[in-house]
N, C-alpha and C positions, 0 to 999 in steps of 0.2 A: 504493500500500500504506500502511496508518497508520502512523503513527509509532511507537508500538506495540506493533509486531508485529515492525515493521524492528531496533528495540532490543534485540526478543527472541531474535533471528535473529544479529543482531552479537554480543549477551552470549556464547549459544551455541556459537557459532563462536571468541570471544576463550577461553571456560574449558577448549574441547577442542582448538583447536590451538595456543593459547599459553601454558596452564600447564597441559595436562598433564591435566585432569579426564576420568573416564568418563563415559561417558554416562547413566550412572546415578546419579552424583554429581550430574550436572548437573540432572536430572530432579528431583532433592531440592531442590536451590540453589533452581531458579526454580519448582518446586510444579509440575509438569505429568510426564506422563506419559514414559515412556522410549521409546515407540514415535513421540512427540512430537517429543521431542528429534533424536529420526533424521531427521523431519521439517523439522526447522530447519536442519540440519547441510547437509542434501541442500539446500534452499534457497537457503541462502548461498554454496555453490557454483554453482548456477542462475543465482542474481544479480550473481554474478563478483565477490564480497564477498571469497569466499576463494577462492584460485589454487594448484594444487599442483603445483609443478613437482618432478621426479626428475634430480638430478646421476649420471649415470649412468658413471663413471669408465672402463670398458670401454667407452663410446660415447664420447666423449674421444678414447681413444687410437683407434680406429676411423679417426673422422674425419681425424685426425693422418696417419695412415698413408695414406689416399687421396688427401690432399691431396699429402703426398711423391710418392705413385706417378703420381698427374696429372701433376704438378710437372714432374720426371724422369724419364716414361715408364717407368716400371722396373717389373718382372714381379711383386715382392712388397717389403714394406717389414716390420720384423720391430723393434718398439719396446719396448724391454726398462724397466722403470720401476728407479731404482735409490734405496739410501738414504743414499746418499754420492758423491762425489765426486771422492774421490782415483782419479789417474791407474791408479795398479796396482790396484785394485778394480775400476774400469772393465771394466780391460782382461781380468778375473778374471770380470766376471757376464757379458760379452759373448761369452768362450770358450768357456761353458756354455753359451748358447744356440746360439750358433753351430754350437756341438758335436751338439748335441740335434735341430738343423735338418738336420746333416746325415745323423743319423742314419735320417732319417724321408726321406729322399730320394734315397739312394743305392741302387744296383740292380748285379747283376751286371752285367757287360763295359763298366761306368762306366770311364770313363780320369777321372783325377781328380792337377789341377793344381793346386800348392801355392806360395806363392811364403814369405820366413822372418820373422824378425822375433819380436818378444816379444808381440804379438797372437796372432799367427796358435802361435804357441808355447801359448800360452792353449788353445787350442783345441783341438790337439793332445794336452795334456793330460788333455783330458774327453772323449776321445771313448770311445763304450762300443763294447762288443765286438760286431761285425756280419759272419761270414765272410762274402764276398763270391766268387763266381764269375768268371775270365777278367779281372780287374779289376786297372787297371794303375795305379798313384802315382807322378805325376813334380812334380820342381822346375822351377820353371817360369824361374827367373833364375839367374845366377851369384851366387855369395856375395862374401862380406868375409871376407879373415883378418887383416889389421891394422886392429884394432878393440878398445877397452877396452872396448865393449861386443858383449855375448854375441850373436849372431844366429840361435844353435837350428838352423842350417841342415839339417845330420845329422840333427837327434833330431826336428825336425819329419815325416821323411820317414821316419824310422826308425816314429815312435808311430802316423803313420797305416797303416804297412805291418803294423802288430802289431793293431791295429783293426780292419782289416776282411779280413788274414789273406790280403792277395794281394802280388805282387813290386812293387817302389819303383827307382826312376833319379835316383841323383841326379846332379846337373849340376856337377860339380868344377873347377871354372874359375871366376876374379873377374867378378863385374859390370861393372865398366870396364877396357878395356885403353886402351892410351899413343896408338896410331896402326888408323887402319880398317884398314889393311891385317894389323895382325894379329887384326883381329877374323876378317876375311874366312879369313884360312888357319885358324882355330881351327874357325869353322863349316867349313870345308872335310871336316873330317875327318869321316871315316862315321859313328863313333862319336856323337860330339857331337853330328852331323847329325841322328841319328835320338832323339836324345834332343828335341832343340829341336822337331822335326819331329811327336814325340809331343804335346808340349807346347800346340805349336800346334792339334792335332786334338783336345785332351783338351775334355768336353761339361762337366766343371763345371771350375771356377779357382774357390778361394777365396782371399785376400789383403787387406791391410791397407795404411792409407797413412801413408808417413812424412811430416815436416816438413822445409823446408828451414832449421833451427835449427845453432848452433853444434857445440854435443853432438849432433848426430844419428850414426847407423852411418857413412852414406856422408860426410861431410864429416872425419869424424875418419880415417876410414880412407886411404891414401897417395896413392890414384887420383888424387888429383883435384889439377889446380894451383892457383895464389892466383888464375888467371884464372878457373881454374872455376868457383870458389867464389863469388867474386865476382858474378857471373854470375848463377849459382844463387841466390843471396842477394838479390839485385835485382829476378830476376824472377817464381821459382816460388813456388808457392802450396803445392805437396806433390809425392809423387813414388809411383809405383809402379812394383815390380820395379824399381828402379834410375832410371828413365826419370821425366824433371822437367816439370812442365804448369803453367802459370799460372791464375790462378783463373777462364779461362773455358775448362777443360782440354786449350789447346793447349802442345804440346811446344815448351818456352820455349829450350834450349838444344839446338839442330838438332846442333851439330858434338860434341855432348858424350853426345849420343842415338845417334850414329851408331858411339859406340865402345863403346855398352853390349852386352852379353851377356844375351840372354832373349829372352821373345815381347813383341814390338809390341803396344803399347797398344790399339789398332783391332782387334786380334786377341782382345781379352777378350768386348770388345761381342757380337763373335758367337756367343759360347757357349750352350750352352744355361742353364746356369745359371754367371752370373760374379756372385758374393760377396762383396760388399764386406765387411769386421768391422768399424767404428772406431767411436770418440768419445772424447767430451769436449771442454773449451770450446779446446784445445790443435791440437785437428784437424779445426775448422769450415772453414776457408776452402778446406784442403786435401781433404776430404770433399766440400766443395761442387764444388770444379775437376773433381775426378773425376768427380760427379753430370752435372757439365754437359760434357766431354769424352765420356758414354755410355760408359764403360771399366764399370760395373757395372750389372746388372740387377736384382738384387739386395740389398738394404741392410738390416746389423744393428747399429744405432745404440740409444745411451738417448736415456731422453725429452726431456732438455732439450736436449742436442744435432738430437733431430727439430724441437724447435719453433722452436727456432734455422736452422735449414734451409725450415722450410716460411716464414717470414718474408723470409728475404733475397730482393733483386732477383734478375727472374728473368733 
């Protein structure tokens, strides 16, 4: 091609997609015709002069999320983009989706497992009004009551019984007891039995993961000895329902899991839908442990937390 022609072609191409000019401006600039001009533009694309590539942010987060559900097997990944950071905001756009998620996938004679916490409290929160049919709400762990912080146990079970307008069970007994044998006479009793027993059979579980951090619920609360603690401190990565897993999500303190109160971790994986809620950079490694123990199928994290996940070893 002449030299030119190739000049006219580049000129063309620089005044319409680097500053902006119409094609009819342009047509003025270089004295040729505007059906010309079209002709040059098209051109220099043909000649690979000019490259137009589309940042397409919804394909982003796409890829993000398959690469998670490859990742961790998991049934869906749900990546909420956010415009801050702080912890309690997090935990505040996550409960809304979460909320909205489950909105959109609840059905009559759902049994539907809750475990407590200031996430899952989040979510609680928001959820909108859906009567439901034959439709049962249970707690899926025992609580905390010496705690300076709040665990929503009640009001979690309470806001989703008001939501979708069916009966709630809640599970009135601590998370940890002292000795197995009084675990064992606690499950004994009918009562309790068929509570845990629902628990176990319920087709969704939603739930959140804690840290094992100084402030956390369970470490402040009385349960636990300096050997526990210790213990916990050394080896877990995070914890759900009470029950501690190190970050390649096996159950790190066996003799300390044996006195908790709730459903079995192995127990969630087979739901049909088990829920993860978390993030932030506070609850990556614990998130990950969970991911990689199969205890969720399901995950509703932000973005940075997702990208922070699809990075790490697998």
């Amino acid at each position: 091609m002449e030299k030119d022609k190739l000049n006219k072609i580049v000129e063309a191409a620089r005044l319409y997609y680097q500053l902006d000019y119409s094609q009819q401006e342009i047509a003025k600039k270089l004295d040729v015709s505007r059906p010309t001009v079209s002709r040059l533009l098209k051109q220099a694309k043909d000649l690979g002069i000019v490259e137009i590539k589309i940042n397409n942010p919804t394909e982003a987060d796409e890829l993000l999320t398959e690469r998670i559900k490859e990742k961790f097997g998991l049934k869906e990944v749900v990546v909420v983009s956010l415009s801050e950071y702080d912890n309690r905001y997090i935990k505040q756009q996550l409960g809304e989706v979460a909320a909205n998620y489950l909105h959109k996938i609840v059905k009559d004679h759902d049994v539907i497992a809750t475990s407590w916490g200031t996430t899952v409290y989040e979510v609680a929160m928001r959820l909108k009004q859906r009567p439901l049919s034959h439709t049962t709400i249970v707690q899926l762990n025992g609580g905390v009551s010496h705690s300076e912080t709040k665990t929503y146990a009640s009001e979690i079970i309470h806001l989703f019984g008001e939501a979708f307008h069916t009966q709630t069970f809640l599970l009135p007994l601590p998370a940890i007891v002292d000795h197995i044998v009084v675990k064992q006479a606690i499950e004994a009793d009918r009562h309790i039995h068929k509570i845990l027993d629902l628990g176990k059979k319920a087709n969704i579980a939603i739930f959140s993961v804690g840290t094992p951090v100084v402030d956390s619920v369970l470490l402040q609360a009385e349960y636990l000895s300096r050997e526990d603690q210790h213990l916990i401190q050394s080896k877990a990565a995070g914890e759900i329902c009470s029950r501690f897993f190190d970050k390649n999500g096996e159950i790190c303190v066996e003799s300390l899991n044996n006195r908790t109160i709730g459903i079995e971790l192995n127990e969630l994986a087979k739901k049909e839908k088990s829920i993860l809620v978390a993030g932030g950079p506070k609850k990556v490694e614990a998130i990950y442990g969970a991911l990689k123990g199969k205890y969720a199928n399901v995950l509703i994290t932000d973005q940075q937390t997702a990208n922070i996940l699809a990075d790490m070893g697998a």
